[in-house]
N, C-alpha and C positions, 0 to 999 in steps of 0.2 A: 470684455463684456462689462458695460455700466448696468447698472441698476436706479431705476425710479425712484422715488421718495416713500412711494405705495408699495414698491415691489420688496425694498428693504425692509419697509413694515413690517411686512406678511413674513418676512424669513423669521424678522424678530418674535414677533409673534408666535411662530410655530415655532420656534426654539424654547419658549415659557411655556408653552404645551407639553403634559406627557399622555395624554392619551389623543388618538385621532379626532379628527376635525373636519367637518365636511365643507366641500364646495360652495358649499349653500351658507353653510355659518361664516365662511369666510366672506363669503358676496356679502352678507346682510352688516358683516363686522366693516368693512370698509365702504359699503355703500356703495357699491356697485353690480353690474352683470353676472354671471357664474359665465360665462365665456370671458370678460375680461381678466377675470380669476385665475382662467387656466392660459391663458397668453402669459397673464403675470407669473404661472409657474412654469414657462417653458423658459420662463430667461434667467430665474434661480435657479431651475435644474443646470442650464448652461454658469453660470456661476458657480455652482456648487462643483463644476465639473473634474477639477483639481484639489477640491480639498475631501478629506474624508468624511464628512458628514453629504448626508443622501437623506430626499423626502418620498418614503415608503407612499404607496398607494395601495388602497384595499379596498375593492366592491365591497361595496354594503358598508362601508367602520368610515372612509375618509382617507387624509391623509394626517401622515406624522413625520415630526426630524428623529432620522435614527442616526445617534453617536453616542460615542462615551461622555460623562460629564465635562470632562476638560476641554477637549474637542467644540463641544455645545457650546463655552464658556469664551473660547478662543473668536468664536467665529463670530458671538455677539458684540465681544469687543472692536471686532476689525467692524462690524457690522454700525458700531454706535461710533465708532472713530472716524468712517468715510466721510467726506463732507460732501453731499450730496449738490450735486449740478446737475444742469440738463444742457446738453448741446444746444447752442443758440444756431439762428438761423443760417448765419453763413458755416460756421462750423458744417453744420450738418449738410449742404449744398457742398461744401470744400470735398469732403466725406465720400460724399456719392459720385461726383463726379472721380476721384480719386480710385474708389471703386472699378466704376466703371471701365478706365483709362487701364487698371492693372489686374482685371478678370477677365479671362475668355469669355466667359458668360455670369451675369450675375440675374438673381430672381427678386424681386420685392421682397418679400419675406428676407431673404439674406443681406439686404439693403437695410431696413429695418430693423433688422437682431445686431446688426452693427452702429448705427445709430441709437439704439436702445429707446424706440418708439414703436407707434402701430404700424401697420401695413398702408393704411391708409393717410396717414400723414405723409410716408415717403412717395404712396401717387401724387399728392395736393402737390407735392413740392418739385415732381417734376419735371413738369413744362418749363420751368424756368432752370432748370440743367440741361434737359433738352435743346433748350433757343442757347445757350450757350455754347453748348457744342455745334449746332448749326450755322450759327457765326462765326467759326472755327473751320468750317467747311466738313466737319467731321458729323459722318450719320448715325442716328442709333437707330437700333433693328427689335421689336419684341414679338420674338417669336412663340406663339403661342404652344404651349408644353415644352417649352426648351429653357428661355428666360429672354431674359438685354445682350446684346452685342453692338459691339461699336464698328465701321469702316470707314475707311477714309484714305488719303491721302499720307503716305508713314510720315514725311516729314512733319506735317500740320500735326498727326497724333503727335509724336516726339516731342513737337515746340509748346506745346499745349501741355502737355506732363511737365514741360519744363515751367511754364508758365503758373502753373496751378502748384507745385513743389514748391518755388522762390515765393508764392504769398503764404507759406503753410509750414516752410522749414524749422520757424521756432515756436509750433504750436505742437507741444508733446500732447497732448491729447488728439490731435487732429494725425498724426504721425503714427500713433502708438495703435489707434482705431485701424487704422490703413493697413499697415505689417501686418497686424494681428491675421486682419480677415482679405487677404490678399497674395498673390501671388510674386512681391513684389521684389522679393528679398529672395527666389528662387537659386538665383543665380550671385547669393550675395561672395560664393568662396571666390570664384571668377576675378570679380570686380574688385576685390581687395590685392588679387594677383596680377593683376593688370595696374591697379592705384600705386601699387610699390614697386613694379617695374618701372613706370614712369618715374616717379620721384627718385627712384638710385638714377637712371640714366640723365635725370637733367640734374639731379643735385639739389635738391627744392623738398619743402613739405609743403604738402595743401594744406592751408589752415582751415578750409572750407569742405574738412576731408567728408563731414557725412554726407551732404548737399552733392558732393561729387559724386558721391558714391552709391546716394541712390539715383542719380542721375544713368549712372555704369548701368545699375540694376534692372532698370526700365528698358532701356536699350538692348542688355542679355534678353530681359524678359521676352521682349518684341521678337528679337529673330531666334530665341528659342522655338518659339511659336509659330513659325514660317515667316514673319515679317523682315525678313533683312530690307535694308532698300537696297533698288537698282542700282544699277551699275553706271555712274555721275548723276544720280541721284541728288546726292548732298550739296546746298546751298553752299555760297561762298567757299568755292575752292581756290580761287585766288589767293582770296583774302587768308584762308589757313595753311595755304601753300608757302606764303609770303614770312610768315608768323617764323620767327627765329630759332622756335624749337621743335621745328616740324620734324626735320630729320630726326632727330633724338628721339623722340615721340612716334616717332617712323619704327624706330631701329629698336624701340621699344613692346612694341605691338608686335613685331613679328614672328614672337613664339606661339601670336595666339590666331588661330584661322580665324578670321573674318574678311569679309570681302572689303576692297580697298573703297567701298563709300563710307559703308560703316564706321572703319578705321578712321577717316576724313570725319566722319562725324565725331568720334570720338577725338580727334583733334580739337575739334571747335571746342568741347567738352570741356580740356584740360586746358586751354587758350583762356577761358575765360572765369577757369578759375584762379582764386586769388592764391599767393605763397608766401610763407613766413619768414620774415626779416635773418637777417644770421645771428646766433645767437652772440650774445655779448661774451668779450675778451674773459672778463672777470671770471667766468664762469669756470668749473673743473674743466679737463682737455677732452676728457673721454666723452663731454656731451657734443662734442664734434661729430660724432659718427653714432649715435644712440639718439633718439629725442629724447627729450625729458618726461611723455607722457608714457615709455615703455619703461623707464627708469625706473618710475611710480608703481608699473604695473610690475616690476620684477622686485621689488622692493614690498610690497605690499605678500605677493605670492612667495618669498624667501619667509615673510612675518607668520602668515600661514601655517606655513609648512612647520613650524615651529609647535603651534597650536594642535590641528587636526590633518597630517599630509593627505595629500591630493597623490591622487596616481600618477607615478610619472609620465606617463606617455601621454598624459593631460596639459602637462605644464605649458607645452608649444600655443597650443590652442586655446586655454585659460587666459595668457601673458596676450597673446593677440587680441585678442574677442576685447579684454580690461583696454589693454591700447589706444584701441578704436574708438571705446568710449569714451578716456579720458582725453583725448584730442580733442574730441568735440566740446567736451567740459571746460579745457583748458582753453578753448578758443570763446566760447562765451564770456568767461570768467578776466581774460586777457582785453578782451572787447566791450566789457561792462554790459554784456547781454542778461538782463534779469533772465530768472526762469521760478515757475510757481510746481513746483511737485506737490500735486493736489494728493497722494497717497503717506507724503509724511509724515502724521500721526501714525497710521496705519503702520508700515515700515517700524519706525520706532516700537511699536507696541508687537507686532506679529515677529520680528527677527530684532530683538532688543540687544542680545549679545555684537550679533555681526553686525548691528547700527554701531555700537559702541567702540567695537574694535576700529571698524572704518574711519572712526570719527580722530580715535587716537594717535592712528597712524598717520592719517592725512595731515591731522595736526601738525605732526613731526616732519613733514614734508614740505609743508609752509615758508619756514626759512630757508633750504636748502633753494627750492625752487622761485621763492616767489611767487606764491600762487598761494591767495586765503579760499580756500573750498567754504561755504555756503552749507545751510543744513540742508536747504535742498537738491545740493548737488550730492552733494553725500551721503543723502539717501539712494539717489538712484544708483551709483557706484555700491551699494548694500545691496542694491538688489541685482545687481547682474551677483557680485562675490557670492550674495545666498544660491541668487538660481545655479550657480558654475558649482559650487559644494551639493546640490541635489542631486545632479546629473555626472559628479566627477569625481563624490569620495571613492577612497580606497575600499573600505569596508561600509562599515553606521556610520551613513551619515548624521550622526551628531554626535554630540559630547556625552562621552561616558562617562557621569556622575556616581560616584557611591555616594548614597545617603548611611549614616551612622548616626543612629539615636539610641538612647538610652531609656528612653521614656515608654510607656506604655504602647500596643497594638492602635489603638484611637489615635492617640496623639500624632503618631507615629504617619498615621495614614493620613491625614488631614496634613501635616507636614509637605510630601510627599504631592499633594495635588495641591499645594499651594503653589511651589516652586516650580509643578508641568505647566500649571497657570502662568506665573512669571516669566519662565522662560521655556516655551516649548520646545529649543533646541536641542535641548539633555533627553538626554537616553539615562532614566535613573534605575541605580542598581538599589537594591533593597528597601526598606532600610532593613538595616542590623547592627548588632554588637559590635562593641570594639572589640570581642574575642574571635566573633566570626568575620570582621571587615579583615585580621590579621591572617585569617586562612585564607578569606578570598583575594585579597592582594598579595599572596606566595605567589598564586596561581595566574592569577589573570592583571590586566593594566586596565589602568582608570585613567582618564585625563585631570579629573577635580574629585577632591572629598570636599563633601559639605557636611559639617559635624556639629552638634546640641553640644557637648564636651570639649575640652580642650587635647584633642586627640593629635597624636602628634607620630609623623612618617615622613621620611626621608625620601626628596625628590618628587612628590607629588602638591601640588598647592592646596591649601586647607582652609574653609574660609565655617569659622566659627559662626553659628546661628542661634537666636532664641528659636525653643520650640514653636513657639506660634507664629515664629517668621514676622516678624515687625518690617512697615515700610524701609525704615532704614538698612536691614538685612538686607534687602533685595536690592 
């Protein structure tokens, strides 16, 4: 979910608020409607929808943001960090028609809350996604209390996803809108099971693996949905008949039921994707039979596991899910494919530790590999490792901090929501005494002390602070 320039306003806004504020104050503060007001808060309430701060509503009083200060404090910084854009014209056609192509049904309104515009802008727009798909021979249908549906011809839909994917593949914004609000990625465990049955049985990595792969996805998608095609349906079968790693590709496919046009389509798929060179003599032996981007990812997850362990029964599906990602990274970065990660302040500022560690590690990975990571790339590699640690710690997910200070109740607490401020990944324990940090670590494990004194304990890392926590501290 993006957010306007107006709509980010009004959050900030209501964040320097503490008592309620009405509809009406709001309209007259931004200069507009009191309906435009409440469209604008149906896209922060969806924004707000993952984080813990919520805008209360009250007959008769208004509304208000209800969180604790830190929280309030976090969200205006991610809020003053975004660099606000608005989807330009083909974006947002790329978008809809994308939509379209990977929903059973979609409605205007749901068109629109993904684009992060009004409803009526996504009518203006169209007719001219419409005449596109009619020149594609593909129909849309809107049916009244139901929403949009598309039919058509499967291969034409097919060729057409393919078509509108290949202008869109290095547009993370146009991709990331898509998945999010789409169906598209259903069947994504499949296609990864199927991607690496091919590559063992020819011997070969795609270096084109996401582009493949949601290619796969689309495909599952369709004959999830009743769409398999007929039965020599599929275009050029000669021609993929003929193709040299048909058989392999054949004898690869056949632990998964699909009908043999499918299959043939899924030939063409892998026919025409691209595959990566062998890797150079020089290199260690073991990367014979490993790629180099699970290497990364089991290296990274070993570094991990060091810090705050991950569940075991996680590790499989953590190491894979990182893999996948950094393939695609390592094949931009290999191809000299810029990429702009427009959340990079953000990132940096909201998971400041796991930016850091990611950064350092990667670093380290540099030489071995050959591969300079980018801060953009390494943020997003942050945020898959942050979202895999939301969804896969063992216990708290985060860092168990003991705070130890010596100083006063005040100080103490001001300390305390400086550092949730800095880095909201800790989980902080007190503060307290060094007489009671030595009972409470009899008892329990800490991953960090962070001490005002020069306190001093065996095996846990200690990072000495001024009480008032100076930039340089942090």
């Amino acid at each position: 979910m993006m957010l306007t320039k107006r709509q980010k306003d009004i959050l900030i806004y209501l964040c320097s608020k503490r008592e309620y504020i009405t509809i009406k104050q709001l309209a007259m503060k931004f200069n507009v409607s009191n309906r435009t007001i409440q469209n604008d808060l149906a896209f922060t309430d969806s924004f707000l929808s993952n984080s813990k701060v919520i805008i209360d509503r009250k007959s008769n009083k208004g509304i208000k943001v209800i969180a604790n200060e830190s929280e309030i404090f976090n969200l205006c910084q991610e809020l003053k960090s975004l660099k606000y854009r608005t989807l330009d014209n083909y974006e947002r056609l790329s978008i809809i028609s994308l939509l379209l192509l990977c929903n059973p049904i979609n409605t205007f309104e749901q068109l629109s809350n993904a684009c992060g515009v009004s409803r009526q802008t996504i009518i203006n727009s169209f007719q001219q996604v419409e005449d596109n798909f009619i020149k594609e021979g593909i129909k849309i249908h809107k049916i009244r209390g139901t929403g949009i549906k598309i039919t058509g011809d499967e291969i034409r839909i097919r060729k057409y996803f393919e078509s509108k994917l290949s202008k869109s593949i290095q547009d993370e914004v146009i991709l990331s809108v898509v998945v999010r609000n789409s169906k598209l990625m259903e069947f994504d465990k499949i296609a990864n099971e199927i991607i690496e049955s091919v590559e063992n049985e020819l011997n070969v990595q795609f270096i084109e693996f996401m582009k493949i792969k949601l290619l796969l996805d689309y495909s599952l998608y369709r004959i999830g949905n009743g769409c398999a095609l007929p039965a020599d349906k599929c275009t050029n079968i000669k021609e993929i008949k003929d193709y040299k790693g048909y058989e392999s590709i054949i004898s690869a496919l056949s632990n998964f039921e699909y009908s043999i046009s499918d299959k043939l389509y899924f030939c063409s798929l892998f026919m025409n994707a691209k595959i990566s060179d062998q890797y150079s003599d020089n290199l260690k032996t073991y990367r014979d039979s490993i790629d180099e981007a699970r290497m990364i990812s089991e290296y990274l997850f070993n570094k991990l596991q060091a810090i705050q362990p991950l569940a075991i029964d996680s590790k499989e599906h953590f190491i894979h899910g990182l893999t996948l990602h950094l393939r695609v990274a390592i094949y931009r970065i290999r191809n000299k494919i810029p990429i702009h990660n427009e959340f990079l302040t953000q990132i940096k500022i909201s998971m400041p530790l796991i930016y850091e560690f990611t950064k350092k590690e990667l670093l380290k990975c540099e030489k071995e590999f050959d591969i300079a990571f980018d801060e953009n790339e390494i943020a997003f590699i942050a945020m898959y490792i942050g979202s895999a640690y939301e969804n896969s710690f063992k216990t708290e997910s985060r860092l168990a901090v003991l705070l130890v200070c010596s100083f006063g109740i005040a100080t103490s607490s001001i300390l305390k929501t400086k550092i949730l401020q800095a880095i909201p990944e800790c989980n902080i324990i007190g503060p307290m005494s060094e007489r009671d940090a030595d009972d409470y670590l009899s008892k329990n494990e800490v991953n960090l002390i962070i001490s005002t004194n020069e306190y001093q304990v065996k095996d846990i890392p200690i990072i000495t602070v001024n009480p008032l926590l100076f930039p340089e501290d942090i």
